[in-house]
N, CA, C and O atoms as CSV, one atom per row, in Angstrom:
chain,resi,resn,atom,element,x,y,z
A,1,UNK,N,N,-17.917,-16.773,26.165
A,1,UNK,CA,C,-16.535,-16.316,26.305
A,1,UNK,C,C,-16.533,-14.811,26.531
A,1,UNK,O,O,-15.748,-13.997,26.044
A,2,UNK,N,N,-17.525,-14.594,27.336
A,2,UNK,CA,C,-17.656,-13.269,28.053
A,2,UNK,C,C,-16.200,-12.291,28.043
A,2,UNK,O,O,-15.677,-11.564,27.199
A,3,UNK,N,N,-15.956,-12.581,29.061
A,3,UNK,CA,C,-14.337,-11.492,29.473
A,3,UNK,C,C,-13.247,-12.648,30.025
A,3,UNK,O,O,-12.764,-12.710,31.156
A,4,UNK,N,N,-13.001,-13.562,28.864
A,4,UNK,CA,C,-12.536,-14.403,28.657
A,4,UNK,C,C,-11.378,-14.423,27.996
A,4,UNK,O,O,-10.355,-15.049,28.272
A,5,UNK,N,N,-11.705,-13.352,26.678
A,5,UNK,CA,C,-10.762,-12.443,25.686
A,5,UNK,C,C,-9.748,-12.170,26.090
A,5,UNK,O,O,-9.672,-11.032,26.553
A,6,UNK,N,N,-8.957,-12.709,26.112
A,6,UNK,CA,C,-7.134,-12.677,26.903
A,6,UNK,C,C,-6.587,-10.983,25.542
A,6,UNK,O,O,-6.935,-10.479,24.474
A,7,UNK,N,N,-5.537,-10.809,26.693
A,7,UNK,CA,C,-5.228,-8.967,26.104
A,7,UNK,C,C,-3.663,-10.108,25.542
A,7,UNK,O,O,-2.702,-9.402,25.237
A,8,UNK,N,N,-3.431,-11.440,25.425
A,8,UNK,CA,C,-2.822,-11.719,24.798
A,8,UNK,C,C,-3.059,-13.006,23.700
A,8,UNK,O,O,-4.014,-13.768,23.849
A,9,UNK,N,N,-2.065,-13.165,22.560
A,9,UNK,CA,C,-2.518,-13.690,21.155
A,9,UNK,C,C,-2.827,-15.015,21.672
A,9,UNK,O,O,-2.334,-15.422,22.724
A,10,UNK,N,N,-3.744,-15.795,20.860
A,10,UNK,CA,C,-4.734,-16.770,20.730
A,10,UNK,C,C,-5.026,-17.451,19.821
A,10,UNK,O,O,-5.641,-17.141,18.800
A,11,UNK,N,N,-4.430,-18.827,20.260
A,11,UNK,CA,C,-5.080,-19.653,18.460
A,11,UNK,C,C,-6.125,-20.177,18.667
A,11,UNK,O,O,-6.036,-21.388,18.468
A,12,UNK,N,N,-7.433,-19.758,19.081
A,12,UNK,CA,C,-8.686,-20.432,18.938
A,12,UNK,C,C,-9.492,-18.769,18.499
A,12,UNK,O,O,-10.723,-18.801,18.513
A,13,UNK,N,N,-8.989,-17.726,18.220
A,13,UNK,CA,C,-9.885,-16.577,18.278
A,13,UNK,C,C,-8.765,-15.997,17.019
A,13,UNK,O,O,-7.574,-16.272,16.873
A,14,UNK,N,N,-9.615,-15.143,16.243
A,14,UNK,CA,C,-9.506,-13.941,14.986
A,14,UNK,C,C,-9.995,-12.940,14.944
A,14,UNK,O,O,-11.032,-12.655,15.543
A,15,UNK,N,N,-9.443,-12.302,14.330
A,15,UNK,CA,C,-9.571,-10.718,13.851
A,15,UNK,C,C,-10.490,-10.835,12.482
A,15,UNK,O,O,-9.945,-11.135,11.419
A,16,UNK,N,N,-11.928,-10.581,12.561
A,16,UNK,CA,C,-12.451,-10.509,11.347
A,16,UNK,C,C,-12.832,-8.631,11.002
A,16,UNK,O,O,-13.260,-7.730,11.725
A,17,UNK,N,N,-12.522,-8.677,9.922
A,17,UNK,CA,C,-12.663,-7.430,8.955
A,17,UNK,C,C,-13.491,-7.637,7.678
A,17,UNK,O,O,-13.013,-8.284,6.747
A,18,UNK,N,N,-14.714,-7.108,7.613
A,18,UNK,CA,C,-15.550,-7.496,6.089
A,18,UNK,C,C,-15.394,-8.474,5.785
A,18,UNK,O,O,-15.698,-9.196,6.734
A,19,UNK,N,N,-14.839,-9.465,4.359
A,19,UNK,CA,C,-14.672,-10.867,4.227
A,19,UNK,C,C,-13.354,-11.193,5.080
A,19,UNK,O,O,-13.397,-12.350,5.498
A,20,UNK,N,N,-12.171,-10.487,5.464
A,20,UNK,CA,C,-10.526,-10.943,5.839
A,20,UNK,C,C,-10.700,-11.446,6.848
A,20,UNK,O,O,-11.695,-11.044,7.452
A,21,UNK,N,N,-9.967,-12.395,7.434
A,21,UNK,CA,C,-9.942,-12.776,8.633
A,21,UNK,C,C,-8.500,-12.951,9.176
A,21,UNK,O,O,-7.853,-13.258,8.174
A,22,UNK,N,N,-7.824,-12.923,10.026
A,22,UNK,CA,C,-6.332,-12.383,10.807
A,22,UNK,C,C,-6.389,-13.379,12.484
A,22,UNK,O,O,-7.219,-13.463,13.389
A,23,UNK,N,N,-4.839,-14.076,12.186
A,23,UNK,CA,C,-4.801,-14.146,13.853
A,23,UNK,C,C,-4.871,-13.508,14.810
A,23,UNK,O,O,-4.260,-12.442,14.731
A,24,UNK,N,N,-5.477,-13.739,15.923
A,24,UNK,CA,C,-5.677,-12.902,17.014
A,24,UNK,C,C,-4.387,-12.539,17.500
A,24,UNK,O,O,-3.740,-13.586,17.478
A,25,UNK,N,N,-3.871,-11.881,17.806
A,25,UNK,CA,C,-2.035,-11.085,17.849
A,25,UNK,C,C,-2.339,-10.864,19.470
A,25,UNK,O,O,-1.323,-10.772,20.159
A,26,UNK,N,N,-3.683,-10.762,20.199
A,26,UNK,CA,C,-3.473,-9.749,21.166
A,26,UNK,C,C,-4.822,-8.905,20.945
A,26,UNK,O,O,-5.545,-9.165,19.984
A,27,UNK,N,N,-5.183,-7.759,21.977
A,27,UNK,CA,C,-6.271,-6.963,21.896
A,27,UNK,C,C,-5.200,-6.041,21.686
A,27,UNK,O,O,-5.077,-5.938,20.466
A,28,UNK,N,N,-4.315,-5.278,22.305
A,28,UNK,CA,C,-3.285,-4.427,21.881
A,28,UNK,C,C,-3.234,-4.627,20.732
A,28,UNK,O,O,-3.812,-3.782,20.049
A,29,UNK,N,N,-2.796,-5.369,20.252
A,29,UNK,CA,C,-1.968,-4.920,18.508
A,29,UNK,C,C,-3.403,-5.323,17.724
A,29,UNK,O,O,-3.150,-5.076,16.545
A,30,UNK,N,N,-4.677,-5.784,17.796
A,30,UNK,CA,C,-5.516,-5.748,17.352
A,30,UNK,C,C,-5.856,-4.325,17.277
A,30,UNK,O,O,-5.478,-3.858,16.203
A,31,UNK,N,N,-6.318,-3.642,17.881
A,31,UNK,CA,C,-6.778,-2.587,18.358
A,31,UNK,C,C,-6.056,-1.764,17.343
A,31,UNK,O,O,-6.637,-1.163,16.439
A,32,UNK,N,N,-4.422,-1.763,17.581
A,32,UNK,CA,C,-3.768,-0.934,16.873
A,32,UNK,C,C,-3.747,-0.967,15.377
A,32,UNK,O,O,-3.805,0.058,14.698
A,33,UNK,N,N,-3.644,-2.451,14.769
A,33,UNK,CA,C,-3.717,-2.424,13.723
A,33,UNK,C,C,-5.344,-1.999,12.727
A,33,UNK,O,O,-5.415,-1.780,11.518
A,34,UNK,N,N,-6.442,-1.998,13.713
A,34,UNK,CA,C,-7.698,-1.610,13.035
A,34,UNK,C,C,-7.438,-0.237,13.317
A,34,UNK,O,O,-7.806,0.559,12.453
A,35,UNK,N,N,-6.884,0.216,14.337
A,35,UNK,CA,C,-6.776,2.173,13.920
A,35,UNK,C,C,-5.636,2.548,12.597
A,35,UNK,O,O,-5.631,3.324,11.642
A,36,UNK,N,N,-5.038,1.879,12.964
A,36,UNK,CA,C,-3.657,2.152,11.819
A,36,UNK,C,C,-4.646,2.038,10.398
A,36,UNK,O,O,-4.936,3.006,9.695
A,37,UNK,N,N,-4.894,1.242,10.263
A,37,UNK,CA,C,-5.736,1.009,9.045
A,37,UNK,C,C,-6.821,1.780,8.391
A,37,UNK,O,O,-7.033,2.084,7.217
A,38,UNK,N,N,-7.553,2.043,9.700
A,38,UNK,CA,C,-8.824,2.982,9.618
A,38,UNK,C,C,-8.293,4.453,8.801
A,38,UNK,O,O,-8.780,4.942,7.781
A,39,UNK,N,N,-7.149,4.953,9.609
A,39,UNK,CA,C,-5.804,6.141,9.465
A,39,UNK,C,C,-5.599,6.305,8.125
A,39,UNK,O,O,-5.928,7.222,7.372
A,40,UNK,N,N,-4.907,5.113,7.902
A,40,UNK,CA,C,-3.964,4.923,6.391
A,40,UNK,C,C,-5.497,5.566,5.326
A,40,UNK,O,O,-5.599,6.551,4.594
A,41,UNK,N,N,-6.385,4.583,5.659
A,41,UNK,CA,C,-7.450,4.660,4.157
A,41,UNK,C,C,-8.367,5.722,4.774
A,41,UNK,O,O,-9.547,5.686,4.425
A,42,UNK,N,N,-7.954,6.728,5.706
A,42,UNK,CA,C,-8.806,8.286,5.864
A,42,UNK,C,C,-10.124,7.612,5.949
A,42,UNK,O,O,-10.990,7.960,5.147
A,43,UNK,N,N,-10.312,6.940,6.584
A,43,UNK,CA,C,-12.412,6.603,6.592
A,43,UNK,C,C,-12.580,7.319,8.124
A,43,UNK,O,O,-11.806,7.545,9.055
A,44,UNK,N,N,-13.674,7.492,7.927
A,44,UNK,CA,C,-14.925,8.180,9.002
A,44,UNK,C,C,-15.271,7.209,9.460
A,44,UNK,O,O,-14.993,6.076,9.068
A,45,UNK,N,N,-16.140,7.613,10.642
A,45,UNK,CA,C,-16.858,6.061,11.620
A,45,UNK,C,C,-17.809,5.424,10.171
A,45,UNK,O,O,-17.821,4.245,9.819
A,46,UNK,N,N,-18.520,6.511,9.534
A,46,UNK,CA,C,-19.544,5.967,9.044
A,46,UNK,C,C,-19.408,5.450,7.937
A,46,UNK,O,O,-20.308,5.360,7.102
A,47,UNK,N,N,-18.007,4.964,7.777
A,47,UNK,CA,C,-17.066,4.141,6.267
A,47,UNK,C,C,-16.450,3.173,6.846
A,47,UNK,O,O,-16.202,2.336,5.978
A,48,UNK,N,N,-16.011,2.788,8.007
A,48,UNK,CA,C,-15.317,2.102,8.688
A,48,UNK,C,C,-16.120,0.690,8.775
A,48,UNK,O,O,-17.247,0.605,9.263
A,49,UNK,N,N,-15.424,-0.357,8.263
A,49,UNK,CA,C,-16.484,-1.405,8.337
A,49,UNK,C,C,-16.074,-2.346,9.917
A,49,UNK,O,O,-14.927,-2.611,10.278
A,50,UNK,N,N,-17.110,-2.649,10.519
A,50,UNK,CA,C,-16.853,-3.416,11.885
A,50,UNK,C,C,-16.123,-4.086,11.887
A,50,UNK,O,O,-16.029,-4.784,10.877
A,51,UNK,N,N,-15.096,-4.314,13.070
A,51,UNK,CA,C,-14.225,-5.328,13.310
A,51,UNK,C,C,-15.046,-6.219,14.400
A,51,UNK,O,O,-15.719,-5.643,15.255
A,52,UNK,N,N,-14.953,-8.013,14.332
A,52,UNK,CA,C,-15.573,-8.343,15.253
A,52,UNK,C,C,-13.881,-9.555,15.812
A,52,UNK,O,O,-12.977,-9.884,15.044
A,53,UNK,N,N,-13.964,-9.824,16.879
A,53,UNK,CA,C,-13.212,-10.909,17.527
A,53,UNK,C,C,-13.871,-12.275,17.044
A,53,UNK,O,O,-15.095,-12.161,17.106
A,54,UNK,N,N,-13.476,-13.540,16.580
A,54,UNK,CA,C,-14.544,-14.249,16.420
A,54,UNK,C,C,-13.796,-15.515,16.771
A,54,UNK,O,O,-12.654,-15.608,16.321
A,55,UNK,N,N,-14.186,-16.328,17.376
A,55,UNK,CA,C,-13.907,-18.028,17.537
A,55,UNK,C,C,-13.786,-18.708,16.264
A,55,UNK,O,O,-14.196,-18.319,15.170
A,56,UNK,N,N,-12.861,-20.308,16.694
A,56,UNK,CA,C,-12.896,-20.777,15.493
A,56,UNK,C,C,-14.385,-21.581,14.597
A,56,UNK,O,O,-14.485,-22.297,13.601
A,57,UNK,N,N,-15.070,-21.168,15.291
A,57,UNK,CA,C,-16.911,-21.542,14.729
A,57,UNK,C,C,-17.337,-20.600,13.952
A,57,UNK,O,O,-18.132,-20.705,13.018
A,58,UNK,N,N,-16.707,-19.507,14.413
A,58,UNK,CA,C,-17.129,-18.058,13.554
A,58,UNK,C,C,-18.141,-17.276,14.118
A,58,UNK,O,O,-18.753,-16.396,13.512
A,59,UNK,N,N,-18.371,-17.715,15.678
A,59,UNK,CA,C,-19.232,-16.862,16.392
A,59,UNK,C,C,-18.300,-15.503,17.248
A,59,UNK,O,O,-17.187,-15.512,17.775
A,60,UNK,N,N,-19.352,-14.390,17.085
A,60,UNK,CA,C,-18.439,-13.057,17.789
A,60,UNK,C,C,-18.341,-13.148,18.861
A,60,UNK,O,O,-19.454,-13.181,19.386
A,61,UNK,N,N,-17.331,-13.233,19.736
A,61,UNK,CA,C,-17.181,-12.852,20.764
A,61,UNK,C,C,-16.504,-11.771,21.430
A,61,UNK,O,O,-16.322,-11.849,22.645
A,62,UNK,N,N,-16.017,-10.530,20.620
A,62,UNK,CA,C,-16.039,-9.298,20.693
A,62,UNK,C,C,-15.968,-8.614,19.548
A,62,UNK,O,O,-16.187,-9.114,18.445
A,63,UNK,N,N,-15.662,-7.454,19.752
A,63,UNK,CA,C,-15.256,-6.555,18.774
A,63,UNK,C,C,-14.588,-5.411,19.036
A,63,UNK,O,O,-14.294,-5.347,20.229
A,64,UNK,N,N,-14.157,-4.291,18.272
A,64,UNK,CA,C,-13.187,-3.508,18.530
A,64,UNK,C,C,-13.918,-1.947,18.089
A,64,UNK,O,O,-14.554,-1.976,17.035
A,65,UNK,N,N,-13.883,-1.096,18.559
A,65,UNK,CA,C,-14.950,0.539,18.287
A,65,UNK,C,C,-13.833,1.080,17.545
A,65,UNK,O,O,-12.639,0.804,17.668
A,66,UNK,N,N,-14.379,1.866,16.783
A,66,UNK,CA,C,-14.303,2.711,15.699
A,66,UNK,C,C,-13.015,3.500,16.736
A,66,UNK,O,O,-11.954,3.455,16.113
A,67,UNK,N,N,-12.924,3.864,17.466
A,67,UNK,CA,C,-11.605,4.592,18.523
A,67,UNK,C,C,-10.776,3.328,19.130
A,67,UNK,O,O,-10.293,3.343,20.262
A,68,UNK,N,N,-10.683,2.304,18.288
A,68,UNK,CA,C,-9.746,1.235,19.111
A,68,UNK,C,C,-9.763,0.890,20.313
A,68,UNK,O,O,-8.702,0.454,20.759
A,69,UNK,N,N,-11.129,0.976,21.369
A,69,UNK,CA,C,-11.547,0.029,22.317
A,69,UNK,C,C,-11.853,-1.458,22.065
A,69,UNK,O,O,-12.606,-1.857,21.176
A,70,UNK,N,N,-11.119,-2.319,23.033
A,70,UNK,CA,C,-11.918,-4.056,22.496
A,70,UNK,C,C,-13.115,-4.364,23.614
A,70,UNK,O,O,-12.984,-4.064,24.801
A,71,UNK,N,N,-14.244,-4.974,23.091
A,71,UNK,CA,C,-15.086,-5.101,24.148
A,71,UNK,C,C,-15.076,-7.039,24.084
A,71,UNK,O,O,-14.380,-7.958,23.653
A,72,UNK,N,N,-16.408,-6.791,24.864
A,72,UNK,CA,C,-16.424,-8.709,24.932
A,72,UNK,C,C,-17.577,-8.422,24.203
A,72,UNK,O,O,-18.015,-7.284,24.372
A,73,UNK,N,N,-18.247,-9.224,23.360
A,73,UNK,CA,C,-19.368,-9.568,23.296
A,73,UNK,C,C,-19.390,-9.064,21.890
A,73,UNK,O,O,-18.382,-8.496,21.470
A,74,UNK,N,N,-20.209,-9.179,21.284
A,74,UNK,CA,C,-20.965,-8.627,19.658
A,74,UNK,C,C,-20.783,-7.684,19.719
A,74,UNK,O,O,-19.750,-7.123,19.350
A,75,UNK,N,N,-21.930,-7.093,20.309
A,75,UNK,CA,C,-21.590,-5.186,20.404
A,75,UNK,C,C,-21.908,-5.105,21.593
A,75,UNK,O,O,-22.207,-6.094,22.264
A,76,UNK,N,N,-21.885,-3.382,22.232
A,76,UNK,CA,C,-21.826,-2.786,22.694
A,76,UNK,C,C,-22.980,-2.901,23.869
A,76,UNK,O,O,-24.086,-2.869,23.330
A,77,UNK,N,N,-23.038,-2.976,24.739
A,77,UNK,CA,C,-24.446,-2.359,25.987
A,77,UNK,C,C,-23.818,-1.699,26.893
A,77,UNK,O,O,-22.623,-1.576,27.161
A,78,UNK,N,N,-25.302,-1.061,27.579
A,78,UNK,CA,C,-24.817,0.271,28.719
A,78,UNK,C,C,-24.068,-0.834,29.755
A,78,UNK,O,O,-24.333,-1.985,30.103
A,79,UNK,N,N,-23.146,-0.012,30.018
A,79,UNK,CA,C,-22.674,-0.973,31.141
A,79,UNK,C,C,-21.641,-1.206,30.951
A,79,UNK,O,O,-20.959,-1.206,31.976
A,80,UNK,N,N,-20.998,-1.486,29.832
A,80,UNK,CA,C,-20.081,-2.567,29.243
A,80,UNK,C,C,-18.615,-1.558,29.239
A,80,UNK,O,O,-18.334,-0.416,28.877
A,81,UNK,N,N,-17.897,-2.725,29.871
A,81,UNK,CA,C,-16.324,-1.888,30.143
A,81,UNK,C,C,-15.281,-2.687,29.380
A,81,UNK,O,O,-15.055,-3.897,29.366
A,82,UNK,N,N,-14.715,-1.680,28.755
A,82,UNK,CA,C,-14.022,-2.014,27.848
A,82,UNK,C,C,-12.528,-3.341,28.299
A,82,UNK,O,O,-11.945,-3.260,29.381
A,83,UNK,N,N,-12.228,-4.253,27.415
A,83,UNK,CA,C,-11.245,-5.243,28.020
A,83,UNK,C,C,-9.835,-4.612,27.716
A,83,UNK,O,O,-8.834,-4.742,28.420
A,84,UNK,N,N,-9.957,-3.780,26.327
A,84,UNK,CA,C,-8.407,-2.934,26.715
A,84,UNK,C,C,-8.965,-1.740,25.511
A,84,UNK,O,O,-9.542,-1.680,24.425
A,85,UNK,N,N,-8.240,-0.744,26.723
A,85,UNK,CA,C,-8.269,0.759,26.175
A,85,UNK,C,C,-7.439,1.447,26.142
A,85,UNK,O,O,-6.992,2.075,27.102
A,86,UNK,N,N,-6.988,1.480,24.822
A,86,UNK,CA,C,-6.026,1.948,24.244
A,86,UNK,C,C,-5.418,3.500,24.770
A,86,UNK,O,O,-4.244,3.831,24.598
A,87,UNK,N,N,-6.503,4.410,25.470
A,87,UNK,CA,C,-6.416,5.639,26.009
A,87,UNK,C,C,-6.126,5.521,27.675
A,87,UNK,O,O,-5.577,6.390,28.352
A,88,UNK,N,N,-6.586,4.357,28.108
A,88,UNK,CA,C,-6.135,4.001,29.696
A,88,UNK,C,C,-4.629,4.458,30.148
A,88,UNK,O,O,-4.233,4.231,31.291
């Protein structure tokens, strides 16, 4: 489910955070609500715990960067263009 990740909400995909897990709303309001959050509780990249996109199996199929980019995939490789950017 490459670039598959629709920039709108989804009932087969979630928002996982450390143990929480959240309906997928969207990559927009995903995005927004892991910066809002990040904001509120003042953390640094290097306190910030990963957000991943995940199916209902519980496999990642994206995730979201510490600056509220959503990508496809687990993490990150050279190459890799973001599916929504919040700074676009």
């Amino acid at each position: 489910m490459t670039n598959s990740i629709t920039l709108a909400p989804s009932a087969s995909l979630f928002v996982k955070v450390g143990r929480a897990k959240y309906p997928f709303q969207g990559a927009a309001h995903a995005s927004q609500a892991y910066r809002d959050t990040i904001e509120e509780l003042d953390l640094g990249a290097s306190q910030t715990p990963p957000c991943y996109i995940i199916d209902r199996s519980g496999n990642k199929v994206g995730h979201i960067s510490y600056n509220g980019k959503v990508w496809a995939g687990a993490e990150w490789q050279s190459g890799d263009e973001p599916i929504y950017n919040p700074y676009a």
